[in-house]
C-alpha positions in Angstrom: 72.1 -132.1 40.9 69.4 -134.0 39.2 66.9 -131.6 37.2 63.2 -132.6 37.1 60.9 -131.9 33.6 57.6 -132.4 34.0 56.0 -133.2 30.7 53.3 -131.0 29.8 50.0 -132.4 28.6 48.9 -133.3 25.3 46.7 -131.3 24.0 44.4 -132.1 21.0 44.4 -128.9 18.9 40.8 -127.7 18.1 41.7 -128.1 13.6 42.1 -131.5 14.6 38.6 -132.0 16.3 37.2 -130.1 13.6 38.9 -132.1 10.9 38.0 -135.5 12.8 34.6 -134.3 13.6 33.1 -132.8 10.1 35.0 -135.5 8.3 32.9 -138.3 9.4 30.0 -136.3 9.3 30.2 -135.5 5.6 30.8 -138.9 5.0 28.0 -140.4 6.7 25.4 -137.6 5.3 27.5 -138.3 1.7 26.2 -142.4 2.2 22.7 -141.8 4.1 20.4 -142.1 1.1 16.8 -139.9 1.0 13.9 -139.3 -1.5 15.2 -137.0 -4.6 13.4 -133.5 -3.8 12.7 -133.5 -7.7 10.6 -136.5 -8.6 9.3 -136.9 -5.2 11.3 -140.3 -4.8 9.7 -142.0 -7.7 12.5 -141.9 -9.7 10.9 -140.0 -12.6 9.3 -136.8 -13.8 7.0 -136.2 -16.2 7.7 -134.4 -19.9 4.4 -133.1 -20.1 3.9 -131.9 -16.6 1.0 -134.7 -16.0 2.4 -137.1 -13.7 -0.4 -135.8 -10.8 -3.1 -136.0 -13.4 -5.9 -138.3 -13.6 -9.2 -139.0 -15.3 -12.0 -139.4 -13.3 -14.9 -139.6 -15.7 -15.3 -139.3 -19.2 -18.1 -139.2 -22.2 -18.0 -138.5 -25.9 -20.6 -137.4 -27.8 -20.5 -138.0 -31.7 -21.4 -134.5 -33.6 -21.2 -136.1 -37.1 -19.6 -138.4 -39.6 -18.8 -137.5 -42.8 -16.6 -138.6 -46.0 -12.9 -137.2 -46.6 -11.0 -138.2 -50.4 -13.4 -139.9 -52.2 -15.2 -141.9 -49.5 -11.7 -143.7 -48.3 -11.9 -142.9 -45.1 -14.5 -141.1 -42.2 -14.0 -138.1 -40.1 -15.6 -138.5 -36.9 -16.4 -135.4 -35.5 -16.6 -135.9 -31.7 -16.9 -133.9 -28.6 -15.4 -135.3 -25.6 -16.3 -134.3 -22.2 -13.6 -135.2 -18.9 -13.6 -134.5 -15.7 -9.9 -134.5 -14.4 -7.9 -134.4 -10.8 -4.7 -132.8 -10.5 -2.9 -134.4 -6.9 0.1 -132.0 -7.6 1.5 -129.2 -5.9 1.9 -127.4 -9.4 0.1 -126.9 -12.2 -0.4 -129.4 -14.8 -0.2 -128.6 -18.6 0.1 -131.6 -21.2 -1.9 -133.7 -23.6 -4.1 -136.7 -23.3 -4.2 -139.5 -25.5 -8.0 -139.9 -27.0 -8.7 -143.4 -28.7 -11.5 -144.4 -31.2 -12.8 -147.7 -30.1 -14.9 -150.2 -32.4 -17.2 -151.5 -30.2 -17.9 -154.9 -32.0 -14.0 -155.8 -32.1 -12.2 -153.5 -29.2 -9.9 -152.4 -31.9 -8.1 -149.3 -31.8 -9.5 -147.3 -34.8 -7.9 -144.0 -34.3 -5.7 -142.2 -31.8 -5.7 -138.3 -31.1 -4.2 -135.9 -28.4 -5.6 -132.8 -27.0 -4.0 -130.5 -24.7 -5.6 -130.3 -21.2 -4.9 -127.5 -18.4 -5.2 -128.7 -14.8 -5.0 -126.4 -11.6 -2.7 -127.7 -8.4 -4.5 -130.3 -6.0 -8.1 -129.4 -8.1 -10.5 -131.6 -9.9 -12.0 -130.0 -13.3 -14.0 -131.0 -16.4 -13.1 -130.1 -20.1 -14.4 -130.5 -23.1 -12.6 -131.1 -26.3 -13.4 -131.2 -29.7 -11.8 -134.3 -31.6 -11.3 -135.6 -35.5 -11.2 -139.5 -36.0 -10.0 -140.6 -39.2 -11.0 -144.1 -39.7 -9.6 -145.9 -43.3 -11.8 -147.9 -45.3 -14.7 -148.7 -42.9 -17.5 -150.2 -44.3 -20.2 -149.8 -41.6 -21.1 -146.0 -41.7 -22.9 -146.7 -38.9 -20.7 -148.7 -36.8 -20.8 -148.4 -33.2 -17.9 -146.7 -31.5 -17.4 -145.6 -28.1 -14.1 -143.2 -26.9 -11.7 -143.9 -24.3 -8.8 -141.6 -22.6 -5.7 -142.1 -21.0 -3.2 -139.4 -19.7 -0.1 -138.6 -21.3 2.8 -138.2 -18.9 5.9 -138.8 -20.7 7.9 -140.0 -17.6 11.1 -139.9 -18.0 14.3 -141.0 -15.6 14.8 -138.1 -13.4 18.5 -136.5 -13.6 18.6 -135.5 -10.3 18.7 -139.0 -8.5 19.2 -140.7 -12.4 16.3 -142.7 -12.2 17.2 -143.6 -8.5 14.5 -141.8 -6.7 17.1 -141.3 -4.1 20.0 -138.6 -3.5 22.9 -138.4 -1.0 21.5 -136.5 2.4 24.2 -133.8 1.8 23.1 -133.5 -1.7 19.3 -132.8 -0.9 19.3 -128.9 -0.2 21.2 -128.5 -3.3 18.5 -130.5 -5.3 15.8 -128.8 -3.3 16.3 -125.5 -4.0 16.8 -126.1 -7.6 13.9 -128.6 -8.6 12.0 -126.1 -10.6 15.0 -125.4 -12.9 15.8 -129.0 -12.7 11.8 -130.0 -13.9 12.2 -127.3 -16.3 14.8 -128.5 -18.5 13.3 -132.1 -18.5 10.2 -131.3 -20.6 9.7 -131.7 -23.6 7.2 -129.7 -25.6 5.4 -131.3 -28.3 3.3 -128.5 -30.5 0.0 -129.9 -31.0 -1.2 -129.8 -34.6 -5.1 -130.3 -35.3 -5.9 -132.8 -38.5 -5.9 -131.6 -42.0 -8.6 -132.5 -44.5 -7.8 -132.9 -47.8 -10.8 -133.1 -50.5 -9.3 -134.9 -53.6 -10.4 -133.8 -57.2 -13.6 -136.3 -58.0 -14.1 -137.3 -53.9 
C-alpha cells in the first residue's frame, strides 16, 4: 500500500514579518536625513540667545566728554538709542557690541557691550547709556559717530554637531528636548560697566 503525505504549507510566522518589516524601516528612517529641531537646520545656536535678533535703526547722542588720569585718555559719555526685531519663537537676552567710530579715519576707537532684552517675533527700541575710553586723542573735539552690531555667539550646535541635520528617527528625541539642549549651550558672560580711575595729580 503506498501512503500519500501531503505537505502542508509554509507558513511565514508573524516575528518574522515583524522582524523583516520594522528592520528596514528603522534603517531607512536611521539614513533619511531632516533639519535638527534645535538650531532650526542652520547648524548653530546662539550663546547669547541672539541669533533672531536684529538692528533696525540706531542713533547716539553724545552727553559729554570729559578727562580720566591726568588727561591721557577721554570718557565719552554717550546715550545710544536702538530699535530692535526679534524673528524668534523665544525670547532673546544677550549683549550688543557698541563701537566708537572716528569719523575722519573710520577707525575703531572703542568697543563696549550692553545687554539688550528682546520679546519673541516683536520689534522694540532701547536706550543704553555707554562709556568710550579713547587713549591719547588729541582733538577734544573730534567728530565721532556710533555704530552697533548684534552679539550672537553662534556656536556649532551639539544636536546635529554643526550638521544642521539629524537622523529622521532621531528627530522626536531632539524635539522634545531642544530647550534643555539650548540651555546647556549658553554661555553667560556677566557684564561689567567701566571703572574710572582718577590718578593723584590728573
Amino acid at each position: 500500500m503506498t501512503l500519500f503525505f501531503r505537505e502542508k504549507p509554509f507558513k511565514i510566522q508573524k516575528k518574522f514579518l515583524a522582524f523583516f518589516g520594522v528592520v528596514p524601516l528603522l534603517l531607512a528612517t536611521a539614513l533619511i536625513q531632516v533639519p535638527c529641531p534645535v538650531c532650526g537646520g542652520t547648524g548653530y545656536v546662539s550663546s547669547t540667545g541672539m541669533a533672531e535678533v536684529s538692528i533696525l535703526s540706531m542713533s547716539s547722542t553724545q552727553q559729554s566728554v570729559f578727562m580720566v588720569g591726568c588727561n591721557t585718555y577721554r570718557v565719552y559719555n554717550t546715550d545710544v538709542t536702538m530699535t530692535l526685531q526679534n524673528k524668534g519663537k523665544d525670547n532673546a537676552n544677550g549683549y550688543v557690541s557698541l563701537y566708537l567710530i572716528d569719523f575722519k579715519t573710520s577707525k575703531i576707537l572703542d568697543t563696549q557691550f550692553a545687554i539688550v532684552s528682546v520679546p519673541a517675533e516683536t520689534v522694540t527700541t532701547t536706550t543704553v547709556t555707554v562709556y568710550f575710553h579713547v587713549v591719547a586723542v588729541d582733538d577734544p573735539q573730534q567728530a565721532t559717530n556710533v555704530t552697533a552690531t548684534v552679539l550672537d555667539g553662534n556656536v556649532p550646535c551639539k544636536a546635529c554637531n554643526g550638521t544642521g541635520k539629524v537622523a529622521l528617527n532621531a528627530w522626536p528625541l531632539y524635539n522634545g528636548i531642544k530647550d534643555s539642549f539650548k540651555q546647556t549651550q549658553v554661555v553667560v558672560t556677566p557684564y561689567l560697566p567701566p571703572i574710572l580711575v582718577e590718578t593723584e595729580g590728573g
